[in-house]
SEKEGU-768146 format. One record per atom (N, C-alpha, C, O): x, z, y. Coordinates in steps of 0.1 Angstrom, whole numbers, padded with zeros to 4 digits, always signed. Example, Ala and Ser with C-alpha at 12.3 -4.5 7.8 and 13.67 -1.06 7.14 Angstrom:
REM SEKEGU-768146
+0132+0078-0057;+0123+0078-0045;+0132+0078-0033;+0142+0085-0033;+0128+0071-0022;+0137+0071-0011;+0129+0079+0000;+0134+0080+0011;
REM end
This chain:
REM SEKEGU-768146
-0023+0074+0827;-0014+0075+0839;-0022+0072+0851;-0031+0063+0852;-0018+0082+0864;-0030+0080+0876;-0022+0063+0883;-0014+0055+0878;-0027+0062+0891;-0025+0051+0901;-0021+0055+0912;-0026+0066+0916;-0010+0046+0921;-0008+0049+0931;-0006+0042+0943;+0002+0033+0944;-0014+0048+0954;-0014+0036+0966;-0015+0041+0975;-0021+0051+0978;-0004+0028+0984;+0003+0036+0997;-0006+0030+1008;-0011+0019+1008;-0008+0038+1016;-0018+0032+1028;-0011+0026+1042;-0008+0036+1047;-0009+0020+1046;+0002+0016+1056;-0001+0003+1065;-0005-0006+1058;+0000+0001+1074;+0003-0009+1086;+0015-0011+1094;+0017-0001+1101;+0026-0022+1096;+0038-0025+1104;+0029-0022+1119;+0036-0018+1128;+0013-0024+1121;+0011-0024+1131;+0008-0005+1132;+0005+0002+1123;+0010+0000+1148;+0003+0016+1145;-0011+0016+1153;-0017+0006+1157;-0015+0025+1154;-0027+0029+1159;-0037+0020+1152;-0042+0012+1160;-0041+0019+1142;-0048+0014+1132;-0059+0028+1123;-0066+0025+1115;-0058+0039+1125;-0059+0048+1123;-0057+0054+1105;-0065+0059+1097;-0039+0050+1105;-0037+0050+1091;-0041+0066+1081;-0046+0068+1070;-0034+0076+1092;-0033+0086+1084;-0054+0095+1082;-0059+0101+1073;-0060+0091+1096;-0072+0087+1092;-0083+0083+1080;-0094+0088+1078;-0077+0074+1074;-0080+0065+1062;-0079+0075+1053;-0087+0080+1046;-0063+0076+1053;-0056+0083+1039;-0066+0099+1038;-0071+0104+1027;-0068+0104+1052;-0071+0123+1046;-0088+0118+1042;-0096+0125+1035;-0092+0105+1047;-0108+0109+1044;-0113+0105+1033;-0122+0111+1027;-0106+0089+1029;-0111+0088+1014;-0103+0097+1002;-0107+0099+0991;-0089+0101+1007;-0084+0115+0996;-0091+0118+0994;-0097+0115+0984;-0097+0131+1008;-0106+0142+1003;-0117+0137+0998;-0122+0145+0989;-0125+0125+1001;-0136+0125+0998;-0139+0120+0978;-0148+0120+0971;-0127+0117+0976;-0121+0112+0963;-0122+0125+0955;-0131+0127+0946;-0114+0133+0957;-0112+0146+0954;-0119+0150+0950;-0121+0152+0938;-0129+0157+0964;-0138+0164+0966;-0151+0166+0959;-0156+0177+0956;-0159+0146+0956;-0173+0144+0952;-0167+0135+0938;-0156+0129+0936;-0181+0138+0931;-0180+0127+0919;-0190+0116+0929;-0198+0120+0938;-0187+0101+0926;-0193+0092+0933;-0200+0088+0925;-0195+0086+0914;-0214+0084+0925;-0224+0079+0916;-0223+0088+0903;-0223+0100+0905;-0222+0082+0892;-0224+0091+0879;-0208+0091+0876;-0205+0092+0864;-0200+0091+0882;-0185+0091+0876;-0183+0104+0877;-0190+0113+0881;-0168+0104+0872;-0167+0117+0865;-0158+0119+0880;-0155+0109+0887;-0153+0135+0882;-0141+0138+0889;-0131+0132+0890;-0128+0123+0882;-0119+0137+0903;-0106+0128+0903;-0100+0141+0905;-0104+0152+0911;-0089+0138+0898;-0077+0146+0905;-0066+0138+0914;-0058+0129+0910;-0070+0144+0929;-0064+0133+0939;-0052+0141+0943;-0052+0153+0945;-0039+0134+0946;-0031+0141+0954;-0023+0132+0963;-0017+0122+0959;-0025+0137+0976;-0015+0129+0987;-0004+0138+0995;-0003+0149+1000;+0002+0124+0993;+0020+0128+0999;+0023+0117+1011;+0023+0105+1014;+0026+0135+1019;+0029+0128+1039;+0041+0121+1036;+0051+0127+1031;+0041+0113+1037;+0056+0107+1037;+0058+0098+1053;+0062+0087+1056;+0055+0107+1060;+0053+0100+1075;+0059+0112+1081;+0054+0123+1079;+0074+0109+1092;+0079+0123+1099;+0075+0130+1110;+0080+0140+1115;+0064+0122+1114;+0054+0125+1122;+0041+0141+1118;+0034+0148+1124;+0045+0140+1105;+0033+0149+1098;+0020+0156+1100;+0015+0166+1097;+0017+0141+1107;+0000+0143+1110;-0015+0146+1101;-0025+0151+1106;-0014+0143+1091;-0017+0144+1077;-0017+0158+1075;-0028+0163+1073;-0003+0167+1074;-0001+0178+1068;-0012+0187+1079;-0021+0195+1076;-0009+0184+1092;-0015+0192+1101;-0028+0191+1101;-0035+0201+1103;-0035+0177+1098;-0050+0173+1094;-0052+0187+1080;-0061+0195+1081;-0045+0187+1072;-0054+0192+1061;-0048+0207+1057;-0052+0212+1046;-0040+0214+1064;-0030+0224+1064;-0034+0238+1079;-0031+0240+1091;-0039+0245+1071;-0037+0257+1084;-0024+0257+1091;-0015+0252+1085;-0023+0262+1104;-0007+0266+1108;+0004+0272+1098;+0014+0267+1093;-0007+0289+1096;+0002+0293+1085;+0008+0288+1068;+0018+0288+1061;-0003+0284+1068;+0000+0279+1052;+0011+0269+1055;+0022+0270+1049;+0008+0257+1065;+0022+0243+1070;+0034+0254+1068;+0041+0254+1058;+0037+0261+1078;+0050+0266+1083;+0056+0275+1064;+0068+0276+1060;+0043+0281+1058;+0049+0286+1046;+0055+0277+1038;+0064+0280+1031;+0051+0267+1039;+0054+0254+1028;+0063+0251+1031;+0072+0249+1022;+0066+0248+1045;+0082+0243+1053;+0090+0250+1050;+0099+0246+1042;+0089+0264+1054;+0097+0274+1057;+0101+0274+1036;+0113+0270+1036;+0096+0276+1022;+0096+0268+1013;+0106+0260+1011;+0115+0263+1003;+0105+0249+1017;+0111+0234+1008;+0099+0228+1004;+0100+0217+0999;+0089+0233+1005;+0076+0225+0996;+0076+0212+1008;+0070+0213+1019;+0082+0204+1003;+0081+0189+1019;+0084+0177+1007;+0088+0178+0996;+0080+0164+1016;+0087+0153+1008;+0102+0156+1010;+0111+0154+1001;+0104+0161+1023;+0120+0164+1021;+0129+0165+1010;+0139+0159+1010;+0124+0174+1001;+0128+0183+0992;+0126+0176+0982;+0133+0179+0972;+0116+0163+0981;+0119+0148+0974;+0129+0142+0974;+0132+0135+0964;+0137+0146+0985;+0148+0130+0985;+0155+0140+0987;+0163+0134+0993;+0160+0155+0986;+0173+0160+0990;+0177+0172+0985;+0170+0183+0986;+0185+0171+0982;+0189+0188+0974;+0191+0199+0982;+0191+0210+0977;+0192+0196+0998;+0189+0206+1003;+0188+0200+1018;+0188+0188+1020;+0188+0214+1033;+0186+0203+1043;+0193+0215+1054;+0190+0218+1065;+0205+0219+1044;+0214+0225+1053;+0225+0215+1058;+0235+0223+1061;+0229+0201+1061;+0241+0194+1070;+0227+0182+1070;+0229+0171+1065;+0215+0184+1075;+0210+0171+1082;+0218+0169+1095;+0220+0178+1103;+0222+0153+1097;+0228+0147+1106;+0218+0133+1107;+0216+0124+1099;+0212+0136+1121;+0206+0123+1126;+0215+0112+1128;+0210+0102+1133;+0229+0110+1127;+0238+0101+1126;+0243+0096+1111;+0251+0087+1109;+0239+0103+1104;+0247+0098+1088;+0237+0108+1079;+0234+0120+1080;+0234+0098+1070;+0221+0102+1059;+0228+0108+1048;+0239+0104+1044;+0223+0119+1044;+0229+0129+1033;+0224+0121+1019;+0213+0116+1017;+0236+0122+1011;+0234+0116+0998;+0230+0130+0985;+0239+0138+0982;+0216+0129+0981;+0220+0140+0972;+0231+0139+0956;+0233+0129+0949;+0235+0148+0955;+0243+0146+0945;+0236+0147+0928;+0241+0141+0918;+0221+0157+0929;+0212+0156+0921;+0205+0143+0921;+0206+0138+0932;+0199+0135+0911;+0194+0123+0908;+0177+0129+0904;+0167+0120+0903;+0175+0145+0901;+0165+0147+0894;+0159+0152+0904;+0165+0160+0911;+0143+0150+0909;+0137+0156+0919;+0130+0169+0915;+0129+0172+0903;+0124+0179+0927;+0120+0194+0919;+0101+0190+0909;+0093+0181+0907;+0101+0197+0908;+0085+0198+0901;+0075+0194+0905;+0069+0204+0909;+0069+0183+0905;+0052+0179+0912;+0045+0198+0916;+0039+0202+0927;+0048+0206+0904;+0038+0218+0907;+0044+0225+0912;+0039+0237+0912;+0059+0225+0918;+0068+0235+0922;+0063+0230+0937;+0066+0238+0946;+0058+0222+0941;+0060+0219+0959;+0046+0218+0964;+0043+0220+0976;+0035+0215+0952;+0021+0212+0960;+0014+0221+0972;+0018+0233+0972;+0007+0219+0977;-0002+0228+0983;-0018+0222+0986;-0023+0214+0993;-0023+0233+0976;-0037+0231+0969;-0044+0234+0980;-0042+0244+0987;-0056+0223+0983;-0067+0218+0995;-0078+0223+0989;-0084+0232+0994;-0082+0218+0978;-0095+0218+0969;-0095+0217+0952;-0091+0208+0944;-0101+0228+0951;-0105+0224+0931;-0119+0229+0929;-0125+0238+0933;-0121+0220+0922;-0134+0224+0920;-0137+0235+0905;-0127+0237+0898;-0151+0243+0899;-0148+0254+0893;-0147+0249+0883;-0142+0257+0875;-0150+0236+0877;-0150+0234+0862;-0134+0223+0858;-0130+0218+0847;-0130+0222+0870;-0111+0216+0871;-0115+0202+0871;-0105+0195+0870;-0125+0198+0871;-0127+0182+0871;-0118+0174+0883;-0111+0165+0881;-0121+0180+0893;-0117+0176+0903;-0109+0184+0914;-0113+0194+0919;-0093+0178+0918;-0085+0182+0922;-0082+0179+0937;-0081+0167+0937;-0080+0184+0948;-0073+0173+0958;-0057+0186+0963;-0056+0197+0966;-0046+0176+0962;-0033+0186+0966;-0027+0179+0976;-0032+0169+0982;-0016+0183+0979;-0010+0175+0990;+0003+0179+0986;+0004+0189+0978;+0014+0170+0991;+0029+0175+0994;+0030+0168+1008;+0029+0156+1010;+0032+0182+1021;+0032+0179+1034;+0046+0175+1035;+0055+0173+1027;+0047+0173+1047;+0059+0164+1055;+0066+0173+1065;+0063+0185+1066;+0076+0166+1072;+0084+0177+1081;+0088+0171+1090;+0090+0159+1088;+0090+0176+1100;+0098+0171+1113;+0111+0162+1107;+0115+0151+1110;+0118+0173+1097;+0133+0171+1093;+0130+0159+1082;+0137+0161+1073;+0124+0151+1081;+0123+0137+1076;+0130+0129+1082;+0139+0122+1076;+0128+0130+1095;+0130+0120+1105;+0147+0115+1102;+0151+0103+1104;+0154+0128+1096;+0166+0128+1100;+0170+0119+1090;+0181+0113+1092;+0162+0115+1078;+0168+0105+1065;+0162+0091+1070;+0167+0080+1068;+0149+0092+1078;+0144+0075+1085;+0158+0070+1094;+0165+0060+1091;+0162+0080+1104;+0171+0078+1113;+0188+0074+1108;+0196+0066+1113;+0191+0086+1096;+0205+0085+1096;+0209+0072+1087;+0201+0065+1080;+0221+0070+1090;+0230+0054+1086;+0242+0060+1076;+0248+0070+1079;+0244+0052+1064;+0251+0060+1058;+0259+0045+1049;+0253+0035+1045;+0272+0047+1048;+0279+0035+1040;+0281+0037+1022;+0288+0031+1015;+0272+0047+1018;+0268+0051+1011;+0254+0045+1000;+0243+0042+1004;+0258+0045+0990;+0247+0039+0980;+0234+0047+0987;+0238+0056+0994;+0225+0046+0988;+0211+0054+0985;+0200+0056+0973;+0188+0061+0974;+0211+0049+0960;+0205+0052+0950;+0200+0064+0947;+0191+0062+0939;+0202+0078+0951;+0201+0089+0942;+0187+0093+0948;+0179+0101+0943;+0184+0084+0962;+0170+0092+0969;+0157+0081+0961;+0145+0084+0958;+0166+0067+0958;+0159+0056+0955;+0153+0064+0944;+0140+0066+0945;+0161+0073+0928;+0157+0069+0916;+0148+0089+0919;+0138+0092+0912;+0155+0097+0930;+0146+0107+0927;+0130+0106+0932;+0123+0115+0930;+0126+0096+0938;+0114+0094+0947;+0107+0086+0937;+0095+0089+0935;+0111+0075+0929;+0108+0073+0920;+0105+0083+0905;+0093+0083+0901;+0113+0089+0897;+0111+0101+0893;+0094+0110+0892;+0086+0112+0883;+0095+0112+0909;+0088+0123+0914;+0075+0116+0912;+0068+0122+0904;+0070+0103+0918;+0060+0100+0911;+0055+0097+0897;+0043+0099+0893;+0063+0092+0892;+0070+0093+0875;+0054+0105+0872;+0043+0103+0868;+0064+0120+0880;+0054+0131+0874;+0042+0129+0876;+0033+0131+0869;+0044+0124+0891;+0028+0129+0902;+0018+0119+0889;+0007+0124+0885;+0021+0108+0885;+0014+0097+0876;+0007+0105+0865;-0005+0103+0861;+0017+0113+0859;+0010+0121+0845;+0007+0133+0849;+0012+0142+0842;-0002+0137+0861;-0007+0151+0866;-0023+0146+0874;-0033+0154+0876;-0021+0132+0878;-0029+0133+0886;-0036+0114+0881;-0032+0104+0875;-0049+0117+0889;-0056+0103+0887;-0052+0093+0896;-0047+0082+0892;-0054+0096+0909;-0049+0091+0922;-0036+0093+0926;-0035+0105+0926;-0027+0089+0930;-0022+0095+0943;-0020+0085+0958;-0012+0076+0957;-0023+0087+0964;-0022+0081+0979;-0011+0088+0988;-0010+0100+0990;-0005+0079+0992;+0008+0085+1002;+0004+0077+1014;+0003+0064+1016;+0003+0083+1020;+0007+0080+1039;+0019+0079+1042;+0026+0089+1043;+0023+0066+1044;+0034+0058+1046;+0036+0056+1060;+0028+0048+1065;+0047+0062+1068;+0048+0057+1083;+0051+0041+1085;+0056+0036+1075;+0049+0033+1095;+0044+0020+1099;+0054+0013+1098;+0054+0002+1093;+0068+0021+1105;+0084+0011+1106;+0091+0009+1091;+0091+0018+1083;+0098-0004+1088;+0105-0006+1075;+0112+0001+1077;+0116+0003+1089;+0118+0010+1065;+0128+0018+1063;+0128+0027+1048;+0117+0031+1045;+0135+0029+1041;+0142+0036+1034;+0124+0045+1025;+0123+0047+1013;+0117+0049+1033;+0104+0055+1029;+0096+0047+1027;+0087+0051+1020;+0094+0034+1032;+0081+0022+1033;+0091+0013+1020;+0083+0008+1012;+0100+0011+1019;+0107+0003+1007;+0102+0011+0993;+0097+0005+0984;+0103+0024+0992;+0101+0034+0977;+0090+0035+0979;+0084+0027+0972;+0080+0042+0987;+0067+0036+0985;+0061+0028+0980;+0053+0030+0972;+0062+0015+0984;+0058+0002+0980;+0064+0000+0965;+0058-0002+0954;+0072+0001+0965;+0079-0004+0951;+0075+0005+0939;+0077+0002+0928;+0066+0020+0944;+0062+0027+0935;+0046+0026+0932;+0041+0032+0922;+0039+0019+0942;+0027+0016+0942;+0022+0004+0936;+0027-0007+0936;+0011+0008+0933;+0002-0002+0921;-0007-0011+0937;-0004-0023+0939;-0013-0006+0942;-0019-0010+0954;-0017-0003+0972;-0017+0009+0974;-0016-0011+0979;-0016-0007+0995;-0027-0009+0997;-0033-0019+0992;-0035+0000+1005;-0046+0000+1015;-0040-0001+1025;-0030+0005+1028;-0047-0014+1036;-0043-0017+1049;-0050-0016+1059;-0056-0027+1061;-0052-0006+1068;-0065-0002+1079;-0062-0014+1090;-0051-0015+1095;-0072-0019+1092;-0070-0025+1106;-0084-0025+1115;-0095-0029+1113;-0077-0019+1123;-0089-0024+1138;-0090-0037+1141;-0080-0045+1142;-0104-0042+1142;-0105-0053+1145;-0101-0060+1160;-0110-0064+1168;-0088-0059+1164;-0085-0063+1176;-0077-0077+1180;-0073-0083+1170;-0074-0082+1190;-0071-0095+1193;-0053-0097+1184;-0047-0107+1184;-0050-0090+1181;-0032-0093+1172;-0030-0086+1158;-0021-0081+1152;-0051-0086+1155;-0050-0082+1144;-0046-0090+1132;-0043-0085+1121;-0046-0103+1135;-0046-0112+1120;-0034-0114+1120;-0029-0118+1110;-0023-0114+1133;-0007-0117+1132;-0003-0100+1126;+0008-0101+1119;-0007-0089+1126;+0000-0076+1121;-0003-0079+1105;+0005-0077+1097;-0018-0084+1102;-0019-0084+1091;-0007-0094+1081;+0000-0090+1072;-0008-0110+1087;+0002-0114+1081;+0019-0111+1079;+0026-0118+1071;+0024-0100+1089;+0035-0093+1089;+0037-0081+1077;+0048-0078+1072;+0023-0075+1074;+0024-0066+1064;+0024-0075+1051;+0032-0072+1042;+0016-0084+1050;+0018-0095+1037;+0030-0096+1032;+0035-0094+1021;+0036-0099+1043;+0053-0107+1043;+0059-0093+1034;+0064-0093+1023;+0056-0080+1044;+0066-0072+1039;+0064-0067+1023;+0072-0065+1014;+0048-0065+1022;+0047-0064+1009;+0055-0073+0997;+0059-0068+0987;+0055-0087+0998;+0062-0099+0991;+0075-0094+0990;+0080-0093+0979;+0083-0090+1005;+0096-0091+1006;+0101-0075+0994;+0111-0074+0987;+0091-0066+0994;+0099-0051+0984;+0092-0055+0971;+0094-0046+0962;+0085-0065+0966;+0086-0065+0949;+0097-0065+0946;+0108-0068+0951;+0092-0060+0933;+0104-0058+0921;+0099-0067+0913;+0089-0065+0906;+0109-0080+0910;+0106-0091+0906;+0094-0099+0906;+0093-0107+0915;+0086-0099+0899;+0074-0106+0902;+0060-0095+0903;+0048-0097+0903;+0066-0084+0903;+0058-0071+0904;+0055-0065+0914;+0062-0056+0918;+0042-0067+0922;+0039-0060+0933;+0025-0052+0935;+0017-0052+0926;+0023-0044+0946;+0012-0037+0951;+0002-0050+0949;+0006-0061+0949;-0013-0047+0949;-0022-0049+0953;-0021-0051+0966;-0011-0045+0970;-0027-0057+0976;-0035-0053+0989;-0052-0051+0987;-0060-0056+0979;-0053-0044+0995;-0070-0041+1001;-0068-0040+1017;-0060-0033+1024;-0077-0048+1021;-0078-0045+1034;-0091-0036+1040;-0101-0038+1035;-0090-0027+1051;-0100-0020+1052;-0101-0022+1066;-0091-0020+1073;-0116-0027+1074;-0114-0021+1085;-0121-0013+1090;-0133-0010+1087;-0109-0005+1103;-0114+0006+1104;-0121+0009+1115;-0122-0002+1120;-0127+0018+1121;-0130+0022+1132;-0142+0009+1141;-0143+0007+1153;-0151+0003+1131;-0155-0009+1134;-0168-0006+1145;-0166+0005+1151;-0180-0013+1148;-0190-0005+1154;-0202-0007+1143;-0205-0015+1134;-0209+0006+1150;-0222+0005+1138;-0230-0002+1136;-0238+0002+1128;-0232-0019+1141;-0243-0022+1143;-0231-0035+1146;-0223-0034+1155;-0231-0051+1137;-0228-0063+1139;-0215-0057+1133;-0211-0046+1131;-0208-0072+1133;-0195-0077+1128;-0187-0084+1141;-0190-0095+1146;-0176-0074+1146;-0167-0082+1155;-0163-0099+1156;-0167-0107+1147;-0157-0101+1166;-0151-0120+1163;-0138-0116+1153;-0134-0120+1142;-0133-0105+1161;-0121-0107+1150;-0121-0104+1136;-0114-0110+1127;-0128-0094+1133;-0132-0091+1121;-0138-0106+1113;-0132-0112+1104;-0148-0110+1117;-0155-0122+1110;-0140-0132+1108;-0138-0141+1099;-0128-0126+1125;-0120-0142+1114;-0107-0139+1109;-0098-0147+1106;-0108-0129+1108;-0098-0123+1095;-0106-0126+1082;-0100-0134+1075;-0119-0121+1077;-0125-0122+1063;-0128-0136+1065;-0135-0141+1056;-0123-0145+1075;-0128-0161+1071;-0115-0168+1070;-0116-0180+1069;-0103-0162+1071;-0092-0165+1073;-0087-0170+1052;-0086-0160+1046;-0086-0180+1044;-0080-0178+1035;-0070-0171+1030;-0072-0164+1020;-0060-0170+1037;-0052-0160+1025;-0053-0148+1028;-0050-0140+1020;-0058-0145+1041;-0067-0127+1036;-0082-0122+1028;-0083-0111+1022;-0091-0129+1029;-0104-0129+1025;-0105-0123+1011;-0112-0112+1011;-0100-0126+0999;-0098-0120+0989;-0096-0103+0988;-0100-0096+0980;-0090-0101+0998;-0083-0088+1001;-0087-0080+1006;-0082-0068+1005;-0101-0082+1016;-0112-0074+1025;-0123-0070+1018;-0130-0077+1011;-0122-0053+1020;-0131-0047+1014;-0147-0053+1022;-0149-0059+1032;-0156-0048+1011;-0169-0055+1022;-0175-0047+1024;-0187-0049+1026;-0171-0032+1025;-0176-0021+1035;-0164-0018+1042;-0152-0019+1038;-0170-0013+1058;-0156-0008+1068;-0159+0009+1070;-0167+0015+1064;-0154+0011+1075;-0150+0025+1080;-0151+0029+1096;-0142+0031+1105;-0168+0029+1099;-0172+0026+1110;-0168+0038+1123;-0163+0049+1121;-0170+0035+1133;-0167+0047+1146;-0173+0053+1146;-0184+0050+1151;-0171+0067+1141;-0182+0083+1144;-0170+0089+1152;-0158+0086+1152;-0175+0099+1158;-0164+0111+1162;-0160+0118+1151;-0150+0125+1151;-0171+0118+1138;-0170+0129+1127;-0157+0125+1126;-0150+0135+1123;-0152+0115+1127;-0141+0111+1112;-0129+0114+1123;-0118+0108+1119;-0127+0123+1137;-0120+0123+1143;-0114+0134+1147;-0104+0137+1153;-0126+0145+1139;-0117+0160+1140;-0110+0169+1134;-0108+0181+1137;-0107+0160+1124;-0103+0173+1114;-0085+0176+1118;-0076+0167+1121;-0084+0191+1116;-0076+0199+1125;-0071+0209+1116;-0080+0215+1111;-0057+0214+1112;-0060+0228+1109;-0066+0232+1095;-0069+0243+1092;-0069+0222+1087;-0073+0221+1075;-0088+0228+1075;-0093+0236+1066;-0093+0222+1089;-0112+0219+1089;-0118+0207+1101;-0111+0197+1106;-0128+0211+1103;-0134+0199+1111;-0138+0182+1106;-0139+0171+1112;-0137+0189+1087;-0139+0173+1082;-0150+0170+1079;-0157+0180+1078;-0159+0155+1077;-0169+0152+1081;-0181+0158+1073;-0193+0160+1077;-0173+0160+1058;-0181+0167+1049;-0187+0182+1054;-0197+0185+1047;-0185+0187+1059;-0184+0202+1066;-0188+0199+1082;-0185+0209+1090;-0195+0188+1089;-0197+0187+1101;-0211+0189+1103;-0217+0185+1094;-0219+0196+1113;-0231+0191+1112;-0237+0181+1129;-0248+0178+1132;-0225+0179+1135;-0227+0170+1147;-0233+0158+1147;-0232+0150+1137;-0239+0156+1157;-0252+0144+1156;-0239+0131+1150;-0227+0130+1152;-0250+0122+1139;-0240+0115+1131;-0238+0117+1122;-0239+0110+1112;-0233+0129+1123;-0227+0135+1105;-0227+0133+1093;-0218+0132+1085;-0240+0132+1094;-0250+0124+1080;-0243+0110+1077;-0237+0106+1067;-0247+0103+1092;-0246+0086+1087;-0230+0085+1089;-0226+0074+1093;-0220+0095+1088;-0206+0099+1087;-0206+0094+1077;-0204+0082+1076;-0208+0104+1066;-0207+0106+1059;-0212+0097+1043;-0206+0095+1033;-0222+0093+1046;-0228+0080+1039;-0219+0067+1038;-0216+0060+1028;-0216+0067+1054;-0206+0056+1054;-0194+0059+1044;-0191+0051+1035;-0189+0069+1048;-0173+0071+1041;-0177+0070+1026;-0169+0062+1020;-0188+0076+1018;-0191+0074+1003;-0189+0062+0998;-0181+0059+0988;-0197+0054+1005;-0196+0042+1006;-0186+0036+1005;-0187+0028+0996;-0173+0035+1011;-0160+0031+1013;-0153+0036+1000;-0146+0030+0992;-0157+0045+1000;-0147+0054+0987;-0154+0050+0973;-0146+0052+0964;-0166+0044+0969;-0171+0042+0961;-0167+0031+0955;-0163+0029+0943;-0168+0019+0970;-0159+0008+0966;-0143+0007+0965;-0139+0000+0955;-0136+0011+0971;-0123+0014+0969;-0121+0022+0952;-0112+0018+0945;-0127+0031+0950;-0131+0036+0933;-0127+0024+0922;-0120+0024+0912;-0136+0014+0930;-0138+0003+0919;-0130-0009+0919;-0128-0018+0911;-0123-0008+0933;-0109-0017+0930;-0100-0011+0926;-0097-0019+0917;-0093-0003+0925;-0082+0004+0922;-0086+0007+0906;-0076+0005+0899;-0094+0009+0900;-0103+0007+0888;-0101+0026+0885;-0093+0026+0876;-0103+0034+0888;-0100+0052+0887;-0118+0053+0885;-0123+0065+0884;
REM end
């Protein structure tokens, strides 16, 4: 069965969805050291759908929407009466097919290694937003379900989780084995981090929860920040800090359109992009144990 972990911060601008498309793909994409391939697949579960647009041509996005191929189509039998005032209950309990919705990024020729996605949609928004006096069991057990599949198809899967508690950051968590938590090393980083603790504690399912890993992101090339040094010196996060970060290139800032990613860059950097991100992904490999 694959593993699965949601990447997320209560705090934003941390550069979550960042994190999620580069060690995906780079998961996907490369065998790391002598290991064997992954089959990676991530799901936008953010209604923002920054992610989909990172790894998705225009056309291909709009076919998939235009489709049903969305998390939408996760949590809903259909998305003819969305009401941003009251959340549609589906009356199906069974979600559609892991292979009925994906949209394939990368495979490699001998199948070792996979990377897919299930993109996101504007019309998410409308299940974050709507209020309903209504159970929400049936989106609870089909979201659950759907990973159920995604587990016995795939090695990985990583979901990009938007930042605010709500109805999508509760079934995430509760479906994940581990969270990755990006943080910038900035002055209200160690109070966001202990907010995400809390929340992780507060969605176990009994004494069952995610992992944390902490990553940080966007650090500088050269020394270790104050805040950084007092977060990893901080006790009850220290355990949790990866001991490679995810340093500041431009590489790791253009990908658009489903290109401009660092693997495919040749802009000054590139290289020590790229090294870096292996790096990250190598060790993240070996926590998550894949």
């Amino acid at each position: 069965m694959g593993v699965v972990v949601t990447v997320m911060n209560m705090k934003g601008g941390v550069g979550k969805t960042t994190v999620t498309l580069h060690l995906g793909g780079i998961l996907g994409r490369y065998r790391l050291g002598t290991s064997s391939g992954l089959r990676v697949l991530l799901i936008d579960y953010d209604p923002q759908f920054n992610l989909s647009q990172a790894m998705l041509p225009p056309k291909a996005y709009f076919a998939a929407e235009k489709a049903r191929k969305t998390t939408l189509s996760v949590l809903l039998d259909d998305d003819l009466d969305l009401n941003p005032y009251h959340l549609q209950v589906p009356g199906s309990h069974v979600p559609p097919s892991v292979t009925d919705i994906v949209s394939s990024i990368y495979a490699s020729k001998d199948g070792s290694s996979r990377l897919d996605l299930v993109p996101s949609t504007l019309d998410l928004m409308y299940v974050a937003l709507g209020q309903t006096d209504t159970q929400v069991k049936p989106i609870e057990e089909r979201f659950e379900k759907f990973i159920t599949q995604c587990k016995s198809l795939y090695d990985v899967v990583i979901i990009d989780c938007h930042p605010a508690g709500s109805l999508f950051t509760k079934t995430s968590l509760r479906n994940s084995d581990h969270v990755l938590i990006p943080v910038v090393p900035q002055r209200y980083s160690v109070r966001g981090i202990g907010l995400m603790m809390n929340f992780i504690a507060a969605k176990k399912q009994g004494t069952r929860g995610p992992q944390p890993h902490i990553l940080f992101n966007a650090t500088a090339r050269i020394g270790v920040s104050t805040q950084e040094s007092q977060i990893r010196s901080t006790t009850e996060f220290s355990q949790y800090c990866m001991n490679n970060t995810l340093k500041r290139y431009a590489a790791f800032a253009e990908p658009e359109d489903g290109t401009g990613f660092v693997w495919f860059s040749r802009k000054p950097y590139s290289t020590e992009a790229f090294r870096n991100l292996m790096a990250v992904a190598t060790e993240f490999r070996q926590r998550i144990g894949v």
